[in-house]
Backbone atoms as SQL, in Angstrom:
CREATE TABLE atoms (id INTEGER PRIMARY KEY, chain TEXT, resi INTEGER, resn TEXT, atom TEXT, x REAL, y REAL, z REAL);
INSERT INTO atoms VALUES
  (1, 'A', 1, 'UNK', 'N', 92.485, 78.137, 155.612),
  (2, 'A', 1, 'UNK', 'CA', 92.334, 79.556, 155.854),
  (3, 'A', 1, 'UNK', 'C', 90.864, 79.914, 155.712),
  (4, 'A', 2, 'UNK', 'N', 90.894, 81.135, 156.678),
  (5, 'A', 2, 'UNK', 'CA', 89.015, 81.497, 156.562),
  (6, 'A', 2, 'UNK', 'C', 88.731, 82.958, 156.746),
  (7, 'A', 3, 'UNK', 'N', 87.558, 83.169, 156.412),
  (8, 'A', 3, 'UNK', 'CA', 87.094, 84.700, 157.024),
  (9, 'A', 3, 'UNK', 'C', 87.382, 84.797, 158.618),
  (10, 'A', 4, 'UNK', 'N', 87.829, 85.621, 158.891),
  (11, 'A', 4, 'UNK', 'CA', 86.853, 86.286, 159.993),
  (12, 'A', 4, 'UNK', 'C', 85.631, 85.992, 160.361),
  (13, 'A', 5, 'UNK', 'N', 84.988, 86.034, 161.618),
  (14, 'A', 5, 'UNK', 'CA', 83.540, 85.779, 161.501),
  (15, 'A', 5, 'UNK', 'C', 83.089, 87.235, 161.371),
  (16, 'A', 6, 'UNK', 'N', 82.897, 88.124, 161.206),
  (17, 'A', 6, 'UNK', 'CA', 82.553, 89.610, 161.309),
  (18, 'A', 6, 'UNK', 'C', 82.690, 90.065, 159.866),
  (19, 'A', 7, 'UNK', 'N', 82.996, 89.176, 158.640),
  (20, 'A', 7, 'UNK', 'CA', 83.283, 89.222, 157.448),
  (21, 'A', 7, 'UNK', 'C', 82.289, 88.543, 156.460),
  (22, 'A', 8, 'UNK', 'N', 81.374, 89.396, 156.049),
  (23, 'A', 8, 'UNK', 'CA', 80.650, 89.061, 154.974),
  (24, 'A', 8, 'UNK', 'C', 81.032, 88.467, 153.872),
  (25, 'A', 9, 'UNK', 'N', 80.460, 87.520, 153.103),
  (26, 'A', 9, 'UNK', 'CA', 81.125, 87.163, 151.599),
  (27, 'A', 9, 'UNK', 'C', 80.313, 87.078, 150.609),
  (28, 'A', 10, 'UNK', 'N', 80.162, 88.253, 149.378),
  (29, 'A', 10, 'UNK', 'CA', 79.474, 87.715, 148.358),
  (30, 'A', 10, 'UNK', 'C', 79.708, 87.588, 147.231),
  (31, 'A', 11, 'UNK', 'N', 79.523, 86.567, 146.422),
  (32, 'A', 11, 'UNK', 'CA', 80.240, 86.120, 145.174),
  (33, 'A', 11, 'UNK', 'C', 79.524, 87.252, 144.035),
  (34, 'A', 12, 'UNK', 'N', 80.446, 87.388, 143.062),
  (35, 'A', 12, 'UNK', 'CA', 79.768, 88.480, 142.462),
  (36, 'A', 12, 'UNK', 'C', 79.972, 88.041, 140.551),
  (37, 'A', 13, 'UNK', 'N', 79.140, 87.950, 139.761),
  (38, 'A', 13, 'UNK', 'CA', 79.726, 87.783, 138.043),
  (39, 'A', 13, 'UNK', 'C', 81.453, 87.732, 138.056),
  (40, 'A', 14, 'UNK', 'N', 81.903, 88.707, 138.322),
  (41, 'A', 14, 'UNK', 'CA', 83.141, 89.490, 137.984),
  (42, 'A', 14, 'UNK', 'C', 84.170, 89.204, 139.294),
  (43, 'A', 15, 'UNK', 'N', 83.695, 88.194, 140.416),
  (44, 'A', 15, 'UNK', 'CA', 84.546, 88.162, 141.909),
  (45, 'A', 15, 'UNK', 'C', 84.001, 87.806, 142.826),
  (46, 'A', 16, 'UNK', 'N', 84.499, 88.718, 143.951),
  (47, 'A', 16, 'UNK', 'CA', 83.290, 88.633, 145.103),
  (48, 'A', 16, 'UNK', 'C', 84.006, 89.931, 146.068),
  (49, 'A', 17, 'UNK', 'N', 83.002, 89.952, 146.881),
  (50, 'A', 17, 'UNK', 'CA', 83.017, 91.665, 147.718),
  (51, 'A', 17, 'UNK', 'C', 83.116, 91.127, 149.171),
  (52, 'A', 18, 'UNK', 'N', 83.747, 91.656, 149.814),
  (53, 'A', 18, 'UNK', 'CA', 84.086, 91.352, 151.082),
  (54, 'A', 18, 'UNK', 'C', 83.388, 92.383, 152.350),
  (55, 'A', 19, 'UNK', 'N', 82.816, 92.141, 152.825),
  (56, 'A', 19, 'UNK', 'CA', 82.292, 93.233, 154.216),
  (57, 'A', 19, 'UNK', 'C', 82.575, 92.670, 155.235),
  (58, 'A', 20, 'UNK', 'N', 83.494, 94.115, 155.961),
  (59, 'A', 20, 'UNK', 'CA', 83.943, 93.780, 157.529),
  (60, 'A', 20, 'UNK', 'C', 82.710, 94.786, 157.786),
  (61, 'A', 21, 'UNK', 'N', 81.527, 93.780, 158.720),
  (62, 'A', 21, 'UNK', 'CA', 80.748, 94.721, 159.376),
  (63, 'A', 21, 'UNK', 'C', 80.897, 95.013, 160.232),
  (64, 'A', 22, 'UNK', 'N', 82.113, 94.989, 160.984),
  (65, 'A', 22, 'UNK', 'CA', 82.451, 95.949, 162.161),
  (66, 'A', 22, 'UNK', 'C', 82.648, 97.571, 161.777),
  (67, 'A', 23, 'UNK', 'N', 83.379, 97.523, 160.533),
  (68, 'A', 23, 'UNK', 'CA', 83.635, 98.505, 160.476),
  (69, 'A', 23, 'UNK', 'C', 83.051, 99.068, 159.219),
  (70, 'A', 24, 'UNK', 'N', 82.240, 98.236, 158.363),
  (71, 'A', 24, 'UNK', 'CA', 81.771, 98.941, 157.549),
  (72, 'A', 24, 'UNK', 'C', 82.287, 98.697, 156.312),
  (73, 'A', 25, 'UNK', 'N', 83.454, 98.528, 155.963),
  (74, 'A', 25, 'UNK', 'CA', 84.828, 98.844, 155.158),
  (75, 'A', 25, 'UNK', 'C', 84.397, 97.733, 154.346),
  (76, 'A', 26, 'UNK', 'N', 84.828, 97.468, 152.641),
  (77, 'A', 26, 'UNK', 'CA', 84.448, 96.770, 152.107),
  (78, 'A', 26, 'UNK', 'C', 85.469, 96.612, 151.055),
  (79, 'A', 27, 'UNK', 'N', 85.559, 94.545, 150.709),
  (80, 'A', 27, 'UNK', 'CA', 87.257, 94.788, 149.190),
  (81, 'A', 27, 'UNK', 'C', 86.443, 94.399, 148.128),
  (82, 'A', 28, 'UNK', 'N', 86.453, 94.833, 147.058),
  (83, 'A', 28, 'UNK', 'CA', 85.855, 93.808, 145.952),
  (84, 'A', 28, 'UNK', 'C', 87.311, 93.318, 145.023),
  (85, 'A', 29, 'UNK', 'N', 87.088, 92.035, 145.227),
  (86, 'A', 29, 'UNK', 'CA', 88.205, 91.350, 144.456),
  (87, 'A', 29, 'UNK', 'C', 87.627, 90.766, 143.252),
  (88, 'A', 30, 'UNK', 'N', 88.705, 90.816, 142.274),
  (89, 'A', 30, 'UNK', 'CA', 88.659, 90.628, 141.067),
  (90, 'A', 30, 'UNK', 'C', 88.478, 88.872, 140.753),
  (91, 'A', 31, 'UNK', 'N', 88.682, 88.435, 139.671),
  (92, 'A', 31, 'UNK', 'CA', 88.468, 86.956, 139.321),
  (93, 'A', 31, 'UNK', 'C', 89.492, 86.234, 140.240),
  (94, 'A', 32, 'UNK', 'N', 90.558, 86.804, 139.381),
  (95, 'A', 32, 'UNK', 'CA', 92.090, 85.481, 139.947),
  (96, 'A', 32, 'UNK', 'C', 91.836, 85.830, 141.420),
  (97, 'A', 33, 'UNK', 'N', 91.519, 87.096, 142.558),
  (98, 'A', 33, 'UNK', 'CA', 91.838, 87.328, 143.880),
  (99, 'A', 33, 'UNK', 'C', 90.781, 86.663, 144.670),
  (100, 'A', 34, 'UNK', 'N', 89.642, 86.338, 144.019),
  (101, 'A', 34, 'UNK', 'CA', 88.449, 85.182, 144.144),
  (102, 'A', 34, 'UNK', 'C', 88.461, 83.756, 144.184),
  (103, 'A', 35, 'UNK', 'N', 89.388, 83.526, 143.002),
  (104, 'A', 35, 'UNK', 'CA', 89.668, 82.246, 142.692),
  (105, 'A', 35, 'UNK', 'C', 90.854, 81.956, 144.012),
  (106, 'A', 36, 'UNK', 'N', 91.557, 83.111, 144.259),
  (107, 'A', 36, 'UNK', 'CA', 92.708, 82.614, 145.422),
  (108, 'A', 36, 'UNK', 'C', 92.127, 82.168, 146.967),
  (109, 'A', 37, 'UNK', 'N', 90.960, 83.387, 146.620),
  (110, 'A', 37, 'UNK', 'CA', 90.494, 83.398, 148.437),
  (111, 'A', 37, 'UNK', 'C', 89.218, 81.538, 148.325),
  (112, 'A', 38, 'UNK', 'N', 88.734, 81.303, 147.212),
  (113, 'A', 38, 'UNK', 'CA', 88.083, 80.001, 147.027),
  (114, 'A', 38, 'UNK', 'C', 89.047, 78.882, 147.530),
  (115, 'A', 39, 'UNK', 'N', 90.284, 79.020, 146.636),
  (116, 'A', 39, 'UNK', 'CA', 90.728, 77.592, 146.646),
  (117, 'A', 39, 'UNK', 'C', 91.524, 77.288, 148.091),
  (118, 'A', 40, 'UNK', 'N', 91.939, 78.849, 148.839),
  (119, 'A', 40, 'UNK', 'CA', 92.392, 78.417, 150.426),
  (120, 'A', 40, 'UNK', 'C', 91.692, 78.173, 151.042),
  (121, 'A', 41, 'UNK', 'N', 90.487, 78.688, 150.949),
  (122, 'A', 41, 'UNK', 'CA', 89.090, 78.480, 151.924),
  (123, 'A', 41, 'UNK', 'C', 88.656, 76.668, 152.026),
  (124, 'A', 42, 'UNK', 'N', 88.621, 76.528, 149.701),
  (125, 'A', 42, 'UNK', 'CA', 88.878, 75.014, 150.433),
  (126, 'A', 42, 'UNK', 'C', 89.644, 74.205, 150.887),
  (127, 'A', 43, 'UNK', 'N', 91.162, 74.295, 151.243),
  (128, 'A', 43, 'UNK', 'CA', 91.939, 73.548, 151.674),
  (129, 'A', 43, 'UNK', 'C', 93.107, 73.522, 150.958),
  (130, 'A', 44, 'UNK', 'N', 93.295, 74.327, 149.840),
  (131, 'A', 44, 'UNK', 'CA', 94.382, 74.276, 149.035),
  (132, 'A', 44, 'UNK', 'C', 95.277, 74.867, 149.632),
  (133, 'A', 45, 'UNK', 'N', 96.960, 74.499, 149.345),
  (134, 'A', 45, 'UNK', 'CA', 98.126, 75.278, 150.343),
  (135, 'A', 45, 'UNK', 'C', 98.485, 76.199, 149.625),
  (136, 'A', 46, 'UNK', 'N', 98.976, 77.274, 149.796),
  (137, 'A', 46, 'UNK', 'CA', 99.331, 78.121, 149.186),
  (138, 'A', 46, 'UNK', 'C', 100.307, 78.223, 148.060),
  (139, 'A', 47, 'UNK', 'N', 101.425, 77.136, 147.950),
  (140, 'A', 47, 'UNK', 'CA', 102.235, 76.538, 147.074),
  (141, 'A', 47, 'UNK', 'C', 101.081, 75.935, 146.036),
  (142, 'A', 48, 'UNK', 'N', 100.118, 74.942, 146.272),
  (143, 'A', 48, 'UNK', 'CA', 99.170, 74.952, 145.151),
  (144, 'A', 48, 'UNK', 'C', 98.174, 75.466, 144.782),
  (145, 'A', 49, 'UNK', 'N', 97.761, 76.817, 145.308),
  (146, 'A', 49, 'UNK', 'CA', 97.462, 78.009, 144.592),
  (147, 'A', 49, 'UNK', 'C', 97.932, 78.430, 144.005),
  (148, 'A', 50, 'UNK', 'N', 99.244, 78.971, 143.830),
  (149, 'A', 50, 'UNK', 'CA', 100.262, 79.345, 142.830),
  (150, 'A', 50, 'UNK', 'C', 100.939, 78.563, 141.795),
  (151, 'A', 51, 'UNK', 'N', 100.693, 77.232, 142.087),
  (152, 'A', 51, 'UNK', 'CA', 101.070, 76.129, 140.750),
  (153, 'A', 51, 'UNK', 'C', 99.968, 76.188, 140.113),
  (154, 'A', 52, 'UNK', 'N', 98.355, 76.469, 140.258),
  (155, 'A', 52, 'UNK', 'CA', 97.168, 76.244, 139.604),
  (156, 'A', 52, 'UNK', 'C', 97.477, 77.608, 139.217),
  (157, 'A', 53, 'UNK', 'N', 97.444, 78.630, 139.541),
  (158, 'A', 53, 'UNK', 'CA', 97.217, 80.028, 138.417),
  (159, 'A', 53, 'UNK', 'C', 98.573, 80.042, 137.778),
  (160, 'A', 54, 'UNK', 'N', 99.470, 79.600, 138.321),
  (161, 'A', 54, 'UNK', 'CA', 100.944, 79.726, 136.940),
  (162, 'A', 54, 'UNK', 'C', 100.400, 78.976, 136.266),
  (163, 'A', 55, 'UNK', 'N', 99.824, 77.731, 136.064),
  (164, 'A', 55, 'UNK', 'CA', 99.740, 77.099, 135.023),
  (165, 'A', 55, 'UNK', 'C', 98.012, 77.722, 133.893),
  (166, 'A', 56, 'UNK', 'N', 97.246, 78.164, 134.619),
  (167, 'A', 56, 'UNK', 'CA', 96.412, 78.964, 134.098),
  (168, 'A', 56, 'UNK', 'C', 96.990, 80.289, 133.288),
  (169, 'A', 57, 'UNK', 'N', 97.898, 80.916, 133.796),
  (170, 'A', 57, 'UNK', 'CA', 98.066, 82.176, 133.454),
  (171, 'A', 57, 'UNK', 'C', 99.582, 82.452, 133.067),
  (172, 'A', 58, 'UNK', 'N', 100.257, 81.233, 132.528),
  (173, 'A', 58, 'UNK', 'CA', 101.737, 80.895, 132.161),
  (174, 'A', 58, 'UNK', 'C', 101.846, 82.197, 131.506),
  (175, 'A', 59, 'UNK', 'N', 101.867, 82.871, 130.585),
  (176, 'A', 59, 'UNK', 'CA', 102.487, 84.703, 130.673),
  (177, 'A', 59, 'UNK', 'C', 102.898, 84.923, 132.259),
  (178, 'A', 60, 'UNK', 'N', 101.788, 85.281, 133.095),
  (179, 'A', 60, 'UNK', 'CA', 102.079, 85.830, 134.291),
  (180, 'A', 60, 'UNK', 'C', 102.808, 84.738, 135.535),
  (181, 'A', 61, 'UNK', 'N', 102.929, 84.037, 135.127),
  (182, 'A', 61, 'UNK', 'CA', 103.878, 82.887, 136.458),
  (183, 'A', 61, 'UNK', 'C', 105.053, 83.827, 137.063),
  (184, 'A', 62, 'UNK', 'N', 105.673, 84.161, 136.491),
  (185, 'A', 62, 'UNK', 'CA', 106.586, 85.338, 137.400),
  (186, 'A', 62, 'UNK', 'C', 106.401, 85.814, 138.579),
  (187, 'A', 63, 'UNK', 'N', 104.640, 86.730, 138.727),
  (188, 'A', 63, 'UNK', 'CA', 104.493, 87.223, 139.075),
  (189, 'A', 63, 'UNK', 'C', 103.444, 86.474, 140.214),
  (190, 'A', 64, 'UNK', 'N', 102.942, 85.360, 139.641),
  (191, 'A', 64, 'UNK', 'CA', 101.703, 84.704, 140.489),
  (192, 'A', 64, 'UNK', 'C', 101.981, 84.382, 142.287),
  (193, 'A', 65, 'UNK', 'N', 103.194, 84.434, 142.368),
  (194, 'A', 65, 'UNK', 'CA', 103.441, 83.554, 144.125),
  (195, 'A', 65, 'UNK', 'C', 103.633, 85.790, 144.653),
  (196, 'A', 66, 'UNK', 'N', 104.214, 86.344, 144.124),
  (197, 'A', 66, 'UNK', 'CA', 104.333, 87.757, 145.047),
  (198, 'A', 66, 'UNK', 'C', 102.759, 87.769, 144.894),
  (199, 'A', 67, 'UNK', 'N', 102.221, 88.429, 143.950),
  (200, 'A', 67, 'UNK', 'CA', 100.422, 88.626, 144.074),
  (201, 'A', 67, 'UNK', 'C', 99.908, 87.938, 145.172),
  (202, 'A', 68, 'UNK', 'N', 99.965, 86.416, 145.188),
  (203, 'A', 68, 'UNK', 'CA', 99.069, 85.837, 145.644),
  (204, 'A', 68, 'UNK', 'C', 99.487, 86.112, 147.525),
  (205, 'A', 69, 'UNK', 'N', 101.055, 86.081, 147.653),
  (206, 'A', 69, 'UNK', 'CA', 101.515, 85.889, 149.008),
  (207, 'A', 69, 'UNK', 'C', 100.684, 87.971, 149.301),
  (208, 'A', 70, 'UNK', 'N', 100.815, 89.094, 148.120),
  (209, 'A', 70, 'UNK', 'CA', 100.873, 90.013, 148.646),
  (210, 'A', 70, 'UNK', 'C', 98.602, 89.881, 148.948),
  (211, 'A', 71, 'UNK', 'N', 98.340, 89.246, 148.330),
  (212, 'A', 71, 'UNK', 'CA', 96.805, 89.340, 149.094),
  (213, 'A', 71, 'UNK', 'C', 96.387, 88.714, 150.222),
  (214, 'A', 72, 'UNK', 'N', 97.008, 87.330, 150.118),
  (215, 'A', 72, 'UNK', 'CA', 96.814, 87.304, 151.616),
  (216, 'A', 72, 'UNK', 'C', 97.397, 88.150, 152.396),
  (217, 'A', 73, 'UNK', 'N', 98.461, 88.659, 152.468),
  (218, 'A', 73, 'UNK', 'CA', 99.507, 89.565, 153.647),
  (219, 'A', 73, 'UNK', 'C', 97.854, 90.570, 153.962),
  (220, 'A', 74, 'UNK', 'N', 97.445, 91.449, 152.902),
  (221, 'A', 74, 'UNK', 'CA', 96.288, 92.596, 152.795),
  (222, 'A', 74, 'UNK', 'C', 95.348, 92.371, 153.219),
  (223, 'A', 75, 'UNK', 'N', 94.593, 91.289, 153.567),
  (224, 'A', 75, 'UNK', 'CA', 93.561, 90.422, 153.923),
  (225, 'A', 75, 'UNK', 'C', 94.033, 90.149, 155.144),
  (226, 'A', 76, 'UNK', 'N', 95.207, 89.742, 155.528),
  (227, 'A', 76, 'UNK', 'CA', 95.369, 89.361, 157.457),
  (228, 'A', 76, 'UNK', 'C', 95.813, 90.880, 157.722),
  (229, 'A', 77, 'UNK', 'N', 96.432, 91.628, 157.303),
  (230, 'A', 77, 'UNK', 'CA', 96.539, 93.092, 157.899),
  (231, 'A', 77, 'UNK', 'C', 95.352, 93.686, 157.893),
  (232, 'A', 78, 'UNK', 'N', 94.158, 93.434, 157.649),
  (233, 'A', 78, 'UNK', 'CA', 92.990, 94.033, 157.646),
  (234, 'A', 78, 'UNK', 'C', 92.516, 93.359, 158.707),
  (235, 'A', 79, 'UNK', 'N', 92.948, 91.919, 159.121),
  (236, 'A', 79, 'UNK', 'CA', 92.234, 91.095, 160.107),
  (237, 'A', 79, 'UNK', 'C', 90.886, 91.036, 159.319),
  (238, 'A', 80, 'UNK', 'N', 90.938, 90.385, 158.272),
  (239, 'A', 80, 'UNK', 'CA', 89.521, 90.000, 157.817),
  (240, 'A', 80, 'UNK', 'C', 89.414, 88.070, 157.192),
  (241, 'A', 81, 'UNK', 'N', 90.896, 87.860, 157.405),
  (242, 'A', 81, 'UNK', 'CA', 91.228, 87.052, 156.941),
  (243, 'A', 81, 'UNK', 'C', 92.333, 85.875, 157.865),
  (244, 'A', 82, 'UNK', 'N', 91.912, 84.827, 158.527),
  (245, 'A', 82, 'UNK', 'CA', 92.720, 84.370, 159.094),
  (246, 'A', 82, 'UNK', 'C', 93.524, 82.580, 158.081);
């Protein structure tokens, strides 16, 4: 999975910030939504994105595969994200 080409990326202390310069419009994502958009970018499947933060964040495993499936969904409905 990848940007858009029309999609800026900059890593930030706290994430990284996203610019669609078509339109201006901009996401700043948090750590874990950083760490998600990193590890697809490098090649990780989406099933082991969600086995690496359940096991990071075992409190939240419940919740880790809806989050992660609901940012990508937000990211290709923006078309910033293929």
């Amino acid at each position: 999975m990848s940007f858009t080409r029309h999609v800026t990326v900059t890593e930030t202390e706290h994430g990284m910030v996203l610019l669609d310069e078509r339109s201006g419009r901009y996401w700043q994502l948090n750590g874990t939504a950083a760490t998600v958009v990193r590890l697809l970018r490098e090649g990780s499947t989406v099933d082991e994105v969600i086995a690496r933060l359940s096991e990071r964040h075992p409190a939240s495993a419940g919740r880790v595969a809806a989050d992660v499936h609901g940012l990508i969904r937000a990211l290709r409905d923006a078309k910033v994200f293929k």
